[in-house]
KOLRO-853869 format. One record per atom (N, C-alpha, C): x, y, z; residue in one letter. Coordinates in steps of 0.05 Angstrom, whole numbers, padded with zeros to 5 digits, always signed. Example, Ala and Ser with C-alpha at 12.3 -4.5 7.8 and 13.67 -1.06 7.14 Angstrom:
# KOLRO-853869
+00264-00114+00156A/+00246-00090+00156A/+00264-00066+00156A/+00257-00045+00142S/+00273-00021+00143S/+00258+00001+00157S/
END
This chain:
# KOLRO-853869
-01066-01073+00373X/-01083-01065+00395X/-01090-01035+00393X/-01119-01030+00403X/-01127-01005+00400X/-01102-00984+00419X/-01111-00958+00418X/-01096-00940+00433X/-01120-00917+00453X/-01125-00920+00475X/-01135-00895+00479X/-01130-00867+00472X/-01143-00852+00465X/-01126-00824+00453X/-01150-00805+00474X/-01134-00795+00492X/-01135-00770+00511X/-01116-00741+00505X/-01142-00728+00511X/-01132-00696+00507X/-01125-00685+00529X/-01114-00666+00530X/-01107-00644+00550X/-01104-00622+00551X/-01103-00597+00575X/-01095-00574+00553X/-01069-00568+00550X/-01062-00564+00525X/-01035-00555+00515X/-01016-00537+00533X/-01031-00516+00545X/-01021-00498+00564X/-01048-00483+00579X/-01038-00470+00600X/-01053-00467+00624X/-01046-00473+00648X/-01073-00479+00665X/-01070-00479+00689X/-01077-00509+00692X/-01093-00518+00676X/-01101-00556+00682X/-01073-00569+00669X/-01050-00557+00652X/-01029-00578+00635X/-01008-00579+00658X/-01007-00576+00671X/-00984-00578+00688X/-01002-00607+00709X/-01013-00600+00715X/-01040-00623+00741X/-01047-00639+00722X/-01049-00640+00697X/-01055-00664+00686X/-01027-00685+00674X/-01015-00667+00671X/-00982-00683+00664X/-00977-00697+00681X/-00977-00685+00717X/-00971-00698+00744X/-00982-00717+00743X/-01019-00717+00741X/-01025-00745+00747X/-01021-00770+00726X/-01022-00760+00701X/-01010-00785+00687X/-00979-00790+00687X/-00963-00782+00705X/-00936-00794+00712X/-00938-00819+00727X/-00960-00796+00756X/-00957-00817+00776X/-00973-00830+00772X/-00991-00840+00753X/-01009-00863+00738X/-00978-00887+00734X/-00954-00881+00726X/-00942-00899+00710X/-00940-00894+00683X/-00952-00862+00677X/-00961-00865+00639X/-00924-00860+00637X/-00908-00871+00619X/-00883-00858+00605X/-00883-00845+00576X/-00877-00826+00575X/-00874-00809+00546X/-00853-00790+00544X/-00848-00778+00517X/-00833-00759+00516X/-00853-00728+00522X/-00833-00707+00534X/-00856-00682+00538X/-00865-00681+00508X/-00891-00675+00493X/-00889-00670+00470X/-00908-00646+00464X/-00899-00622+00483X/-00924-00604+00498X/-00914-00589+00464X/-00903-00583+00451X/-00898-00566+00415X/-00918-00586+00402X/-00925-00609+00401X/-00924-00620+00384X/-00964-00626+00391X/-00978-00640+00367X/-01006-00649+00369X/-01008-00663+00381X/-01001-00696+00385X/-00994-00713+00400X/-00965-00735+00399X/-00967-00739+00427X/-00950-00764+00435X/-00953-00788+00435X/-00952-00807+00431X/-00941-00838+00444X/-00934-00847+00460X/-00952-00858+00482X/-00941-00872+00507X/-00926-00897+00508X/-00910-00901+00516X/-00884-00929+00507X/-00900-00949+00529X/-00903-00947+00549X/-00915-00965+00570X/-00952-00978+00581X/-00958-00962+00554X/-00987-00960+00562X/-00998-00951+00536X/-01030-00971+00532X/-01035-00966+00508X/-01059-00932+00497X/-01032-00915+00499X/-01052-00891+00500X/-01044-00880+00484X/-01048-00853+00471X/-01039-00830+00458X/-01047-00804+00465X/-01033-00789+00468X/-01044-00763+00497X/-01044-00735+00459X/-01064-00720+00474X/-01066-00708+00442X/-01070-00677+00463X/-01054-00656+00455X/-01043-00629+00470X/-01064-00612+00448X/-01096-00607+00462X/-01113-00586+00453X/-01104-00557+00462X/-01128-00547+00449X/-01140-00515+00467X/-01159-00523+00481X/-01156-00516+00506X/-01181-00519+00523X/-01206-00515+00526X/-01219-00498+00500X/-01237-00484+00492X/-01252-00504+00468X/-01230-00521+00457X/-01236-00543+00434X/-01239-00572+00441X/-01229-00572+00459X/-01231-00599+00473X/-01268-00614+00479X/-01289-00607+00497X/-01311-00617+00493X/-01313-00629+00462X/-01307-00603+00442X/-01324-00612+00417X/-01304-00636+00409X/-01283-00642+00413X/-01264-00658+00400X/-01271-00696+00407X/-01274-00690+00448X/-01285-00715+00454X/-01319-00724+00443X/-01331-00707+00439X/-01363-00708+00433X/-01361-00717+00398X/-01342-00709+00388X/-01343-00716+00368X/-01317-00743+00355X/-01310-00754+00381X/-01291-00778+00377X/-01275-00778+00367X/-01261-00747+00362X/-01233-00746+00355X/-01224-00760+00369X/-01226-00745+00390X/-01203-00766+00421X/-01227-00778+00431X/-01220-00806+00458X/-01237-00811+00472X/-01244-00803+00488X/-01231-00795+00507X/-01224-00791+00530X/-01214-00762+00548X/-01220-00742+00561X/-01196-00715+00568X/-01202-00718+00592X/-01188-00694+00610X/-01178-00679+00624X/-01176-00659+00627X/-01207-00646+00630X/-01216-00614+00640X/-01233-00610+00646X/-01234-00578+00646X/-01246-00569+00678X/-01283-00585+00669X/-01298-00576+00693X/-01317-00589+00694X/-01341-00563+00676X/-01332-00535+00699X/-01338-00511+00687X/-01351-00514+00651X/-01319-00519+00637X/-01323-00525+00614X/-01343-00539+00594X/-01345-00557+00611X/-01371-00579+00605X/-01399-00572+00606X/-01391-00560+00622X/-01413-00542+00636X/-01427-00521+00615X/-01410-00507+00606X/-01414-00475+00597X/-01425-00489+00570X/-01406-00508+00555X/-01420-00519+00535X/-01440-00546+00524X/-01445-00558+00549X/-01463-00572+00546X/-01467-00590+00528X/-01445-00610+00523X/-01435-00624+00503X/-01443-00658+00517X/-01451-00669+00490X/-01460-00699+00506X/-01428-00716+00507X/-01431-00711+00524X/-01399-00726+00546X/-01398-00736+00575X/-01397-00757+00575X/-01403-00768+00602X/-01373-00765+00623X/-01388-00758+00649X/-01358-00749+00665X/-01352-00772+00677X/-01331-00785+00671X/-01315-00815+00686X/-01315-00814+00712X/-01296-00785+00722X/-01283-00791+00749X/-01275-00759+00750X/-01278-00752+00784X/-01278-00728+00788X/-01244-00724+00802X/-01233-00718+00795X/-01202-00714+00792X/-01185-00698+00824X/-01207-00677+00831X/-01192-00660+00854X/-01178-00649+00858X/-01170-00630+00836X/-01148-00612+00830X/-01162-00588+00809X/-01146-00566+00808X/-01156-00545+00798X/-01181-00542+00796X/-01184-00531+00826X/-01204-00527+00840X/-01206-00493+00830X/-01237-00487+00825X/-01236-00453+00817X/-01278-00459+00815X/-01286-00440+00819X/-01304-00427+00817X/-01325-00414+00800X/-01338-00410+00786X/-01351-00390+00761X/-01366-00366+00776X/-01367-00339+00784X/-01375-00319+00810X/-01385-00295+00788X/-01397-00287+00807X/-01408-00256+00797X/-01391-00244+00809X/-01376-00217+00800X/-01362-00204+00820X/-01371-00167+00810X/-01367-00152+00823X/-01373-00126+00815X/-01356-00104+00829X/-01356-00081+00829X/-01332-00062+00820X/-01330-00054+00865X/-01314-00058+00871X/-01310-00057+00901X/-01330-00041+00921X/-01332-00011+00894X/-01347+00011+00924X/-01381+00007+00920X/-01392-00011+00901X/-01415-00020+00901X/-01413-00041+00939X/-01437-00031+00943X/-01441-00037+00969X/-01459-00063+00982X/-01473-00082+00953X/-01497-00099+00960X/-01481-00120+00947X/-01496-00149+00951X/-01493-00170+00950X/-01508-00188+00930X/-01532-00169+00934X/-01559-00169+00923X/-01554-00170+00889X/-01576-00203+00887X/-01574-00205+00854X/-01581-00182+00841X/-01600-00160+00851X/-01618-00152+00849X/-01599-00126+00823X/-01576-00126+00837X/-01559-00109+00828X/-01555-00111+00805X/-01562-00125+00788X/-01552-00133+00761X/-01576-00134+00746X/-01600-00130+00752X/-01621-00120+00733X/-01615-00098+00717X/-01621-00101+00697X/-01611-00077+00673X/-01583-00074+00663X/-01581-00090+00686X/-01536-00083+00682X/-01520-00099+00657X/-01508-00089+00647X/-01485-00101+00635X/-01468-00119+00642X/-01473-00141+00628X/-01447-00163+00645X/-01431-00178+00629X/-01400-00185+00637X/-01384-00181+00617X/-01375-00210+00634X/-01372-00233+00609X/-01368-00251+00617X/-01354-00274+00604X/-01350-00294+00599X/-01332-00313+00578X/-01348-00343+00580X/-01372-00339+00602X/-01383-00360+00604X/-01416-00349+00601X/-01422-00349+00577X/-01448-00338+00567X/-01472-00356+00579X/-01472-00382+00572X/-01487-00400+00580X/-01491-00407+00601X/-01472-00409+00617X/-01478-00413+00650X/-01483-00388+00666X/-01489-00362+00652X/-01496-00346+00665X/-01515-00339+00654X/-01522-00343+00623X/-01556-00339+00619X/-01564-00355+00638X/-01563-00379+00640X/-01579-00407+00656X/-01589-00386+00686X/-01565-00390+00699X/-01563-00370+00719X/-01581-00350+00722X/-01586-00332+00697X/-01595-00306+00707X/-01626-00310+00704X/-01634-00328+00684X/-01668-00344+00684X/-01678-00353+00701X/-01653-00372+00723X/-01664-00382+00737X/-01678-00365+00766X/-01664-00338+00770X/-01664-00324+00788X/-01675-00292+00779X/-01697-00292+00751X/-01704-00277+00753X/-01691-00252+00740X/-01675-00253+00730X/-01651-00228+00731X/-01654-00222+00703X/-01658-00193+00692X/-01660-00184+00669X/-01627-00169+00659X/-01613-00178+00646X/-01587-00168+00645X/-01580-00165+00617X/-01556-00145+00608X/-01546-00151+00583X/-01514-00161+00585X/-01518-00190+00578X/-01483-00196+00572X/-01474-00202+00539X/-01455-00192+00556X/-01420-00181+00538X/-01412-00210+00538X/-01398-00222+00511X/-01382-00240+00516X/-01353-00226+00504X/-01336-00245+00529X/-01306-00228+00523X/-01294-00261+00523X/-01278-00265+00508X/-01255-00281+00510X/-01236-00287+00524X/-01236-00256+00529X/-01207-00261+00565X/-01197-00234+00573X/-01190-00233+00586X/-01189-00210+00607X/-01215-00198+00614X/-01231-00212+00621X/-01258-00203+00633X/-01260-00184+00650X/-01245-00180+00679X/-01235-00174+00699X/-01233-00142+00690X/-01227-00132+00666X/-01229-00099+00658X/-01248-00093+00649X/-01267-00102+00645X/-01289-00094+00640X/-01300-00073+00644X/-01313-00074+00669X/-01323-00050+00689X/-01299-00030+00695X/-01275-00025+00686X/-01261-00014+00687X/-01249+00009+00665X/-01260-00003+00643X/-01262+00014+00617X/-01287+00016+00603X/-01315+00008+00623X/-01337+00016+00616X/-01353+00008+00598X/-01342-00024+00598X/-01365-00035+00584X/-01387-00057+00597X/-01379-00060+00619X/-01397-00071+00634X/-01390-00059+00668X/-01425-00077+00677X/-01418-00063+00712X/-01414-00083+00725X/-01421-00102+00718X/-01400-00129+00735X/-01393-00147+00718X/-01389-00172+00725X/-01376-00191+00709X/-01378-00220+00716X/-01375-00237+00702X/-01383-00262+00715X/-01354-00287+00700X/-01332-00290+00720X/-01311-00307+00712X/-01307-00324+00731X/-01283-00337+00719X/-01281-00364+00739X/-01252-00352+00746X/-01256-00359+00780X/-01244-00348+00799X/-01229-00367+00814X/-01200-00372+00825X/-01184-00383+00838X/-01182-00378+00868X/-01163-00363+00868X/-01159-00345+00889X/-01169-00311+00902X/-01184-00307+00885X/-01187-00281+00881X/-01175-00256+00871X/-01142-00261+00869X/-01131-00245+00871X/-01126-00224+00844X/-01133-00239+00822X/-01136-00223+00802X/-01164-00199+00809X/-01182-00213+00820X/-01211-00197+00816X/-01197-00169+00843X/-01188-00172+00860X/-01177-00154+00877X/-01153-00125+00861X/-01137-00140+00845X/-01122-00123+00822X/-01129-00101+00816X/-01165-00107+00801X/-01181-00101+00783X/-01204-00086+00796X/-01200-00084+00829X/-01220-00064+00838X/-01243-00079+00834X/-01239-00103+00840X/-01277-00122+00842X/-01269-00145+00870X/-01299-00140+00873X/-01298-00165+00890X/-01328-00186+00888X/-01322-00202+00900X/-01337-00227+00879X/-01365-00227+00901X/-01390-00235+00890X/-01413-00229+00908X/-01426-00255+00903X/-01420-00275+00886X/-01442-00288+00884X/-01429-00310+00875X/-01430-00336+00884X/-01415-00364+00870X/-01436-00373+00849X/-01427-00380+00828X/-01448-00395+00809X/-01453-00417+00809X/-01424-00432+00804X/-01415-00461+00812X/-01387-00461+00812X/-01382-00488+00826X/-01358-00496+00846X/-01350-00519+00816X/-01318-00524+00807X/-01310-00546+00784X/-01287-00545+00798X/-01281-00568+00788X/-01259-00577+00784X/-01251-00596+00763X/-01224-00609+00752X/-01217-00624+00736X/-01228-00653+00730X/-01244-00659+00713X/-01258-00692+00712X/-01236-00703+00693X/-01246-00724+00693X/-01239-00747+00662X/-01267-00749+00648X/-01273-00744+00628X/-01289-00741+00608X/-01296-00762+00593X/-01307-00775+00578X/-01313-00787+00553X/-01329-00790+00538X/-01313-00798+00513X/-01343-00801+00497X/-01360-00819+00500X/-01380-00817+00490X/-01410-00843+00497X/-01411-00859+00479X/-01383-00866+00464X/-01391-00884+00446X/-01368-00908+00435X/-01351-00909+00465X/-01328-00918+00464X/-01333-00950+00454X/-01309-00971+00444X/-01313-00988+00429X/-01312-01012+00457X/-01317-01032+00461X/-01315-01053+00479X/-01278-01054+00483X/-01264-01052+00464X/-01232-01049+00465X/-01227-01023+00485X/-01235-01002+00474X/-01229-00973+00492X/-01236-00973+00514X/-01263-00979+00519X/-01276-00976+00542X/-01255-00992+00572X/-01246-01011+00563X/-01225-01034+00580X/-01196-01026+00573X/-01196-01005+00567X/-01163-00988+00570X/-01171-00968+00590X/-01192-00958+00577X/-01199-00938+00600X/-01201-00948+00624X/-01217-00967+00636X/-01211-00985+00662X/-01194-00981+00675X/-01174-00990+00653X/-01153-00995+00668X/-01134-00964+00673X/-01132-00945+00662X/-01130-00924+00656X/-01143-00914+00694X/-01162-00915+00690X/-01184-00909+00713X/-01175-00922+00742X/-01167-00945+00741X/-01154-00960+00769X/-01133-00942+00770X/-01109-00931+00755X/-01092-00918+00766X/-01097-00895+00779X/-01118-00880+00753X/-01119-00853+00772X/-01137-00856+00800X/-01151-00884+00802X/-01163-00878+00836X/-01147-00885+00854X/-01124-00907+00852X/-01099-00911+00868X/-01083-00889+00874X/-01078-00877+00848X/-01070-00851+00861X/-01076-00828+00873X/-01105-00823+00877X/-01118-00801+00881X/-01125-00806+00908X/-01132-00834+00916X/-01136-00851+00938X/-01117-00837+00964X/-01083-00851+00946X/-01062-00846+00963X/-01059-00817+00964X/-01063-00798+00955X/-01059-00769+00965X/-01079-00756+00975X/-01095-00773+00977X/-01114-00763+01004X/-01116-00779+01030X/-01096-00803+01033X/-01082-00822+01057X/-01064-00818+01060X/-01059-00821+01089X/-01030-00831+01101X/-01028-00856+01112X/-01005-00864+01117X/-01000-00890+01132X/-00985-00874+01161X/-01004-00891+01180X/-00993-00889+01215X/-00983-00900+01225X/-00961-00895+01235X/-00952-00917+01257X/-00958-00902+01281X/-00959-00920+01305X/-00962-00913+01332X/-00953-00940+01350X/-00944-00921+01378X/-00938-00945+01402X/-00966-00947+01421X/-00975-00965+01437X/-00999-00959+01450X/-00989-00982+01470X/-00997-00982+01490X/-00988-01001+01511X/-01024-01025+01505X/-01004-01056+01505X/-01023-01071+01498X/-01064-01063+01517X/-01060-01058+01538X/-01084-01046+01543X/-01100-01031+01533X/-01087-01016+01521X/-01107-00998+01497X/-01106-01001+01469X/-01102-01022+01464X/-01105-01029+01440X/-01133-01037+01428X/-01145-01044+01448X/-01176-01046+01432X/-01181-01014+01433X/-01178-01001+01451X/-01189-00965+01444X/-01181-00951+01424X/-01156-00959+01425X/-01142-00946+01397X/-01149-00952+01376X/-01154-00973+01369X/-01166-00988+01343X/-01191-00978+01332X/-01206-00978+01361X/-01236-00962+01348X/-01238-00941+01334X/-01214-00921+01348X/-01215-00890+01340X/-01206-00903+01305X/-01186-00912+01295X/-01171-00915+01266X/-01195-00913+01250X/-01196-00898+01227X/-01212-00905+01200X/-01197-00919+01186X/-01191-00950+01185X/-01182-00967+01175X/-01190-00992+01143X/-01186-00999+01130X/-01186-01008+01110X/-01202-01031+01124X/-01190-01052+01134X/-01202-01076+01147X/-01199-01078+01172X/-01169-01084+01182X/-01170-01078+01212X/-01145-01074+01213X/-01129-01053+01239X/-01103-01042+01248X/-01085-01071+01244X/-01061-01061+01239X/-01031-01088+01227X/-01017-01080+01269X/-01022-01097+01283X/-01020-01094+01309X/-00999-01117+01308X/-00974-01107+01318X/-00933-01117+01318X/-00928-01112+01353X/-00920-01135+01362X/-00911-01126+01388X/-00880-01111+01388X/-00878-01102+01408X/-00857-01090+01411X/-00832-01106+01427X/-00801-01094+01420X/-00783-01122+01441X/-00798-01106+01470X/-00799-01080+01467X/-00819-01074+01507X/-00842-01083+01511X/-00837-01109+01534X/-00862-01124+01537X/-00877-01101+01547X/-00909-01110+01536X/-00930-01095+01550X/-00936-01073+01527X/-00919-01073+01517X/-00928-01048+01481X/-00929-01063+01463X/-00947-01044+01437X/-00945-01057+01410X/-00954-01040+01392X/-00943-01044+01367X/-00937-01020+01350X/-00963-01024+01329X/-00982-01008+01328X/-01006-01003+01309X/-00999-00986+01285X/-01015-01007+01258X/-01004-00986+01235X/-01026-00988+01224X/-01028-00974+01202X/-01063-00967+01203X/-01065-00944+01168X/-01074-00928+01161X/-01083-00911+01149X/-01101-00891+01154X/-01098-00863+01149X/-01113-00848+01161X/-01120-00829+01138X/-01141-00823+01135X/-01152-00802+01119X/-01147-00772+01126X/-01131-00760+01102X/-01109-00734+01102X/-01135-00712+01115X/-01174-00708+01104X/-01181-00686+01121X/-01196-00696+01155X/-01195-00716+01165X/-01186-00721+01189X/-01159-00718+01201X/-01137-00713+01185X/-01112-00718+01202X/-01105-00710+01232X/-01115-00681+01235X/-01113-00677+01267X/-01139-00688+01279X/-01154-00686+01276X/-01179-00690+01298X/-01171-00723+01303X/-01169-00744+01281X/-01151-00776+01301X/-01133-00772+01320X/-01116-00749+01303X/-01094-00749+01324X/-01092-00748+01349X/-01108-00733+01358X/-01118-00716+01382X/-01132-00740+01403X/-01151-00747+01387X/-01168-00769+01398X/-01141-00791+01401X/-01126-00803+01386X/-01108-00822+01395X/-01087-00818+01419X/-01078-00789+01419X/-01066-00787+01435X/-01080-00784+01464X/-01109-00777+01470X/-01112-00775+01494X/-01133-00805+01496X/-01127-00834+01479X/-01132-00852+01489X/-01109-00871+01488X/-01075-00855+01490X/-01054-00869+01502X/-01031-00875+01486X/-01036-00868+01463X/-01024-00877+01435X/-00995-00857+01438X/-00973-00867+01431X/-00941-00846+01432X/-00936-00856+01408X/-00915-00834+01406X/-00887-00841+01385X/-00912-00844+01362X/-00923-00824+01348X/-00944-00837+01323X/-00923-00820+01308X/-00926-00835+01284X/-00908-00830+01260X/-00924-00830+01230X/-00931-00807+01220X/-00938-00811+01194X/-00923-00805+01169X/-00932-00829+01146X/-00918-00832+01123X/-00934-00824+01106X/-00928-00811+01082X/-00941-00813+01057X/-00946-00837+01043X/-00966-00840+01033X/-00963-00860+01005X/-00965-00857+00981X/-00952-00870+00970X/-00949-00861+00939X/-00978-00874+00914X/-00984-00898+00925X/-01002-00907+00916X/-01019-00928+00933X/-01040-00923+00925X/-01057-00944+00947X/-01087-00965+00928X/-01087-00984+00926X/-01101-01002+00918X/-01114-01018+00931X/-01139-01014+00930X/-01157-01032+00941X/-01169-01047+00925X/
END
């Protein structure tokens, strides 16, 4: 039987979030983060530890089938690779940022300017689209000094938290685009691959599902149990258990993690006690 073969990056900030989710997929392996690739014992895959920088060309060109990076990436190089599934983790940004005591916001600022960047392409795109006559610098890494040893006056990186660009006496004026981590593939997978991947694919939405749900319990006195029910964003309909106290009954339900307070609120002032929420570990629909 064939094997899926998925990349990842070797090290960084996506190898740690991509290791997590293929655990709680069920994938089993040895760490084999030294080595090119591993062997999954439970699942027909082979996980292959890139550079993050090599990866597009590797799936576009069918080394591997399949990865696990940023979107940014895809982006900057423009590689025919179709995006599976948008993942929700290592969340970051691509920004213009420029040197703190500059005072405008204004693209305008960057006509004639020097810009020092690691993402050439998505900020030519960028600067055509809006007009902007600039000269960029491509830097490899540590972008962030740029404007600080005078080779450029702002800079255009991908940004987390900010807190590096604050370090470095910049602050960021302009979002380019918003990425985060996909599943990738190539466009040319075999009728065998394509149905690992599937199945590959059910796990990670079960799991991605469940960490953005909870499971609810609550008491509600049988009178408000049709009110209570309405408020639930529920799968099909609330698992409604009487209680040994006649006249109650215990509603269990699922609730979506960025509603969690605003139900709450609403349940409790249509009668609902004692609510109890659980995590879930996995959820399948």
């Amino acid at each position: 039987m064939s094997k899926l073969k998925i990349a990842i990056q070797k090290s960084g900030r996506l190898y740690e979030d991509s290791i997590k989710l293929l655990r709680d997929c069920g994938i089993s392996y040895n760490d084999g983060k030294d080595q090119l690739k591993v062997s999954v014992d439970n699942f027909p895959l082979e996980i292959f530890y890139l550079r993050n920088s090599d990866i597009p060309q590797y799936v576009e060109d069918g080394v591997v089938d399949v990865a696990i990076v940023g979107e940014n990436l895809l982006i900057e190089t423009s590689k025919n690779i179709d995006v599976v599934e948008h993942l929700g983790f290592s969340k970051c940004r691509v920004s213009m940022a420029v040197p703190k005591d500059i005072d405008t916001d204004d693209l305008s600022y960057f006509n004639a300017k020097k810009i020092a960047t690691s993402y050439p392409n998505t900020l030519r795109r960028f600067l055509d689209e809006n007009n902007i006559k600039a000269d960029i610098h491509v830097i490899s890494g540590s972008v962030e000094i740029a404007p600080n040893i005078g080779l450029a006056e702002g800079i255009c990186d991908i940004v987390s938290s900010g807190s590096t660009l604050f370090k470095n006496g910049l602050r960021e004026t302009k979002v380019i685009l918003k990425s985060e981590a996909v599943l990738a593939k190539n466009q040319n997978l075999s009728e065998e691959k394509e149905a690992i991947l599937g199945k590959l694919l059910f796990r990670i939405q079960a799991v991605q599902k469940a960490k953005n749900s909870k499971y609810i319990l609550l008491n509600v006195p049988n009178s408000k149990i049709e009110s209570v029910s309405k408020i639930l964003p529920v799968l099909k309909s609330p698992t409604v258990i009487p209680l040994a106290e006649e006249g109650w009954s215990s509603i269990h339900s699922v609730i979506d993690e960025s509603r969690f307070w605003e139900v709450i609120d609403e349940l409790k002032q249509a009668g609902a006690q004692d609510i109890l929420i659980i995590p879930i570990d996995k959820m399948v629909i």
